[in-house]
N, CA and C atoms as a LAMMPS dump frame, in Angstrom:
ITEM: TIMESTEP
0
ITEM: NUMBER OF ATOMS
162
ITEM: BOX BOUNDS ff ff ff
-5.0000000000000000e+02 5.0000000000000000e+02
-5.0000000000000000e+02 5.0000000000000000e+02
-5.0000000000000000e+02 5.0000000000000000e+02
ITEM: ATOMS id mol type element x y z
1 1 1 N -284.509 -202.858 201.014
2 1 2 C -284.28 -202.257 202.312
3 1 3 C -284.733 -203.255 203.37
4 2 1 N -284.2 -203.333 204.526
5 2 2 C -284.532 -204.118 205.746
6 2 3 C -284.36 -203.406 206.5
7 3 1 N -285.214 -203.849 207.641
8 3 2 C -285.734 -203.21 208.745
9 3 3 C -287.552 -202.967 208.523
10 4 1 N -287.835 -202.468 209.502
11 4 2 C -288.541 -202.135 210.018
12 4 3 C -289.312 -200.614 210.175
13 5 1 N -290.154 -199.893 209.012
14 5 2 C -290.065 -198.764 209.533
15 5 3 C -291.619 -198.231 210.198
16 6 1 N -291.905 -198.082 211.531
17 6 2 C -292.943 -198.063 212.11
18 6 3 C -294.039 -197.16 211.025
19 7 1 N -293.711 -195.779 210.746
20 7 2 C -294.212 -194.755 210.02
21 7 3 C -293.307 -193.79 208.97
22 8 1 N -294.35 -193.493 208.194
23 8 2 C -294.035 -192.683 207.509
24 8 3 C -295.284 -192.098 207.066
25 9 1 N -295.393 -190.753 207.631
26 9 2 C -296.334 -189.184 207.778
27 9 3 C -295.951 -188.602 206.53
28 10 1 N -296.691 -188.145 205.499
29 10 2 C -296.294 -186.696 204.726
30 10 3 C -297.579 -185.966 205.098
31 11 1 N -297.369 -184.892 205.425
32 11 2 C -298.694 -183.844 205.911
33 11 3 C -298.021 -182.537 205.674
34 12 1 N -298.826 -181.886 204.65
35 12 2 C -298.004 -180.567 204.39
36 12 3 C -296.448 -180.185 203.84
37 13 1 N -296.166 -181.505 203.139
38 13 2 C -295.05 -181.993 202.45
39 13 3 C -294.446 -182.218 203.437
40 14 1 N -294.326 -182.226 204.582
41 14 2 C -293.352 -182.929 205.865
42 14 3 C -293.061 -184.489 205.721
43 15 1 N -291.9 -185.137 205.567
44 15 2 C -292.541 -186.562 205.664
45 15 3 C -291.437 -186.816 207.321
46 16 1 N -292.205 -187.676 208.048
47 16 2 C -291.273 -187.976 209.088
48 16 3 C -291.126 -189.589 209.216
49 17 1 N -290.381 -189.89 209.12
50 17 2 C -289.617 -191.821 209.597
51 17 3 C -289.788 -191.841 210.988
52 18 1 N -290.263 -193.058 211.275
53 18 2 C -289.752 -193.596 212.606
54 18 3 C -289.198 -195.291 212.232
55 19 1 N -288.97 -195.786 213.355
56 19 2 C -288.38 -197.175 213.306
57 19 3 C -287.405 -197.609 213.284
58 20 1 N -286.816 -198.459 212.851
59 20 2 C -285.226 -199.61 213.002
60 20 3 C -285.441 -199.641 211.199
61 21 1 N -284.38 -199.506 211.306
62 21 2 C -283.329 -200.05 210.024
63 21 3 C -282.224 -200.696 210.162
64 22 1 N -281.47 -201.627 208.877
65 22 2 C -280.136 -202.617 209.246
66 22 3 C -279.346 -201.753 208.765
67 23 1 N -279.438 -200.682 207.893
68 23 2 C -277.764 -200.173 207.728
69 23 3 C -278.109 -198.258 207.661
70 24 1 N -277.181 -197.696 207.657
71 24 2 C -277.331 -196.437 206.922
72 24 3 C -277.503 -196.151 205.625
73 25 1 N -277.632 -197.152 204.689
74 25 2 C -277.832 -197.037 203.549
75 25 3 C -279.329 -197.376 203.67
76 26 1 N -279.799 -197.644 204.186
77 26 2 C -281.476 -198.326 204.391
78 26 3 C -281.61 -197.173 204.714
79 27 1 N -281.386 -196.326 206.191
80 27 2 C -281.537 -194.936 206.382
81 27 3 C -282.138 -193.918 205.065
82 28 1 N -280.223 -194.227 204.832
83 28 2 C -280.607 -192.642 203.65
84 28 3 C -281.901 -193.055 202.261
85 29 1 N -281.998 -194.164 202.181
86 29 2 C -282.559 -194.412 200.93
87 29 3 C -284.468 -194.185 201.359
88 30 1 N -284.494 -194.781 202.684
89 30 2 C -286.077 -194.034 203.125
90 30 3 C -286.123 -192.746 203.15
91 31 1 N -285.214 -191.977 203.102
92 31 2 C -285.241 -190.324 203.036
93 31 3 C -285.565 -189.919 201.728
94 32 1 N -284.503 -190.813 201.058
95 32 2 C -284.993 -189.992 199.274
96 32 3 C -286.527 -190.884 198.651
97 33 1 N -287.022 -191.967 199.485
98 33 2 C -288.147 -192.09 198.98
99 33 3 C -289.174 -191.16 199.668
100 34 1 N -288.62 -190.889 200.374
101 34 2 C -289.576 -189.791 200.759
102 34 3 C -290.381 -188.073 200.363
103 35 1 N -288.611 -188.293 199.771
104 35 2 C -288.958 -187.097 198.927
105 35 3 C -288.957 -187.479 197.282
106 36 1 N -288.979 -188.741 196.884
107 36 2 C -289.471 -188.938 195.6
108 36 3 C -291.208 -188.73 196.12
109 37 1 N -291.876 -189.407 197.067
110 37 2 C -293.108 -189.447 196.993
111 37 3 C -293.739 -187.965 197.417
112 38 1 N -293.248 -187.143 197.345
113 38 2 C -293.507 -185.853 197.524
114 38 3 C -293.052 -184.782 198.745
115 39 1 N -292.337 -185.358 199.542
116 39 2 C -292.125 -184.705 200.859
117 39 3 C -291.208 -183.447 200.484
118 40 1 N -291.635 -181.957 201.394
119 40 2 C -290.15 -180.802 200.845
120 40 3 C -289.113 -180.931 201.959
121 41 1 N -289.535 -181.721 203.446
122 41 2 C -288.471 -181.727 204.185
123 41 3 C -289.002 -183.011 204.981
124 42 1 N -288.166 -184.189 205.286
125 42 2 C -287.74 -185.294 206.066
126 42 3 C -287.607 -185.365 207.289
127 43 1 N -288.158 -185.915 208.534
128 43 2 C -287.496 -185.531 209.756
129 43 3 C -287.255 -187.489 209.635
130 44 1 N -285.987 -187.527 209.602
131 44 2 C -285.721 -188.718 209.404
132 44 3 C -285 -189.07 210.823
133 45 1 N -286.224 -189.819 211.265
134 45 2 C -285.919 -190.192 212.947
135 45 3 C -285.763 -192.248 213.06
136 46 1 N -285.435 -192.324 211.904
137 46 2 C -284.882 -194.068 211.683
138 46 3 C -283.529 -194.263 212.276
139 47 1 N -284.192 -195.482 213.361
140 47 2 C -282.603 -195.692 213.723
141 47 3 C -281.494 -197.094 213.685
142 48 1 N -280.545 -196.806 213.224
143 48 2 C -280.191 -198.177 212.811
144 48 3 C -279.278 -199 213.749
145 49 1 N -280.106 -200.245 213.76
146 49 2 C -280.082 -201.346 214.607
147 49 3 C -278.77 -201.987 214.218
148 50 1 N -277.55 -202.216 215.62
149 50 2 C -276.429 -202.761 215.568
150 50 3 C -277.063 -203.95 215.492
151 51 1 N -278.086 -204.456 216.463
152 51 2 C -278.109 -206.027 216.919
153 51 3 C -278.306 -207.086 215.644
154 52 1 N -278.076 -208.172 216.14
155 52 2 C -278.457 -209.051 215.057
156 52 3 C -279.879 -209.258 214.199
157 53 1 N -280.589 -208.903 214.99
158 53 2 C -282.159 -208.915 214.794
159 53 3 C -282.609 -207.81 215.279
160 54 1 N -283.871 -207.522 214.398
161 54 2 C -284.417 -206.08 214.158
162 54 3 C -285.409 -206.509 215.616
């Protein structure tokens, strides 16, 4: 995965993303690690960066 992801919170099985990512596949794949590492719901607030550099 590339990018950048500022945080990642699980508190009360919540996990929430912040930060830059390079694709939507970087996106979705921090979501399901999220809920491999235990999270029951994602607030997946990653956003993915058109520019050339993160």
């Amino acid at each position: 995965m590339r990018g950048v992801i500022n945080g990642l919170l699980i508190s009360a099985f919540t996990g929430a993303l912040t930060g830059a990512v390079a694709t939507w596949l970087d996106r979705e794949q921090a979501a399901r690690d999220a809920y491999a590492a235990g999270a029951r719901h994602v607030d997946n607030d990653l956003v993915v960066s058109t520019a050339g550099g993160l």
